[in-house]
Structure formats: C-alpha cells, structure tokens
C-alpha positions as CSV (number, residue, x, y, z in Angstrom):
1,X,1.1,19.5,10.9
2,X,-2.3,17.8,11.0
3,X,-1.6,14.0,12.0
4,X,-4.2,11.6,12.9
5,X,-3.3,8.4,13.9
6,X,-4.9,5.1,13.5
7,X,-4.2,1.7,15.5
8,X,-4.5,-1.6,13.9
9,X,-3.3,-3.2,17.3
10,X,-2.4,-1.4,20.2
11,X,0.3,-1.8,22.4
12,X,-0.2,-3.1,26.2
13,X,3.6,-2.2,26.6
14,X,3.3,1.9,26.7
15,X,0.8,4.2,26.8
16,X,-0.6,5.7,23.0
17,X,0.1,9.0,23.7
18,X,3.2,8.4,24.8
19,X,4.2,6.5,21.2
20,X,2.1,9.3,19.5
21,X,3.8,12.1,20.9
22,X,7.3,10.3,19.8
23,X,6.1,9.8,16.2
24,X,4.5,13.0,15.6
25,X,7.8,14.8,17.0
26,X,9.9,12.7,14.4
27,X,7.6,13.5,11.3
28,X,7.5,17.2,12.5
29,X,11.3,17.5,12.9
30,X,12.2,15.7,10.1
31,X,12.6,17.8,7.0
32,X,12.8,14.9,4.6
33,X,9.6,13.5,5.8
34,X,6.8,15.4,3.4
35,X,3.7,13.9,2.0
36,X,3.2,14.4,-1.5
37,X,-0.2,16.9,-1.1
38,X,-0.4,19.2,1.2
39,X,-3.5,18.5,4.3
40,X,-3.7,15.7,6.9
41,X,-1.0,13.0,7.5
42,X,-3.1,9.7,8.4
43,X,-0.6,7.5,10.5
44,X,-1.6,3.7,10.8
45,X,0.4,1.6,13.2
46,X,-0.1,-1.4,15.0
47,X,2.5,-3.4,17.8
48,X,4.5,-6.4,16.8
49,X,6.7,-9.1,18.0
50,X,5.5,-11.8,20.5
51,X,6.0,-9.1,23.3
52,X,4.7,-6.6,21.5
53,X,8.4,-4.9,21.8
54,X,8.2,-3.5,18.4
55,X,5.9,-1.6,16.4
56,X,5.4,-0.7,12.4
57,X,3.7,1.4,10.5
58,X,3.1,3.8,7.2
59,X,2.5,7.3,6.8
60,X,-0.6,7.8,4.3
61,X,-1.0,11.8,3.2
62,X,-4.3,13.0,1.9
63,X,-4.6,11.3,-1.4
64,X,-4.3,8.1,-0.1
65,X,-0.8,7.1,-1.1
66,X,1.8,5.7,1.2
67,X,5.2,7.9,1.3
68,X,6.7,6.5,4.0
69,X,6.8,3.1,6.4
70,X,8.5,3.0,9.6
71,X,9.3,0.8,12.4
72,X,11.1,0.7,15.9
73,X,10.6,-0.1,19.4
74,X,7.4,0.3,20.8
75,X,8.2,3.3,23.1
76,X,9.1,5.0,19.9
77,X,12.6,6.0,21.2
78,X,14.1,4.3,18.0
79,X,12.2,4.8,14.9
80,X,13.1,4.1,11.3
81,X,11.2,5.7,8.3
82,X,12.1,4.0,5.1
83,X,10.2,5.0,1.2
C-alpha cells in the first residue's frame, strides 16, 4: 500500500521511522481499514500531551476525504483507528 506520511509536530520521544513503521503495519494488516478510492493513503499526525506521550492522527485517501482518525501512544504500540 502506497502511504506517505505527513508530521504536523514530531515527536522528540521516538524515532519517526520507528512510529511509521508501527502505523503502516496496522493499516496494512488491518482489513477494515480501506480508503474509499483506490491510490495513495496520506497519513497526517502530529505528538500530543505535555510529554509528548501520545500521538493523533487521520488517514486521508486520494480524494481528499478523511476515513479514518486514530490515536495512541507515541511509540505506536497502542493505536486506535476510529470513523
């Protein structure tokens, strides 16, 4: 799947590719997670909390409509995608 991903904030608590790798690995094994067109996922995310300890986020497919938000912990080991 083609994923781009693009940071509003970044987080000083892990590495990007780390938290990439995580998220891409979620949408790719996820079978409920589909954009609505087929073609490139755009992924924006940025860190949260005072620590940045927590990160959010939306999946955006190629015709520019939202079809998923997400959020977790900023190592991406817990993620929740929500419609």
């Amino acid at each position: 799947m083609d994923i781009d991903f693009v940071w509003s904030t970044s987080t000083t608590t892990v590495l990007p590719d780390v938290l990439e790798s995580n998220i891409r690995e979620d949408i790719e094994n996820d079978s409920g997670i589909r954009p609505c067109h087929s073609g490139k996922i755009a992924v924006h995310l940025g860190s949260t909390g005072p620590l940045d300890e927590t990160i959010a986020g939306k999946l955006v497919g190629q015709c520019g409509n939202t079809f998923r938000t997400f959020s977790g912990s900023s190592d991406g080991s817990t993620l929740n995608f929500s419609q």
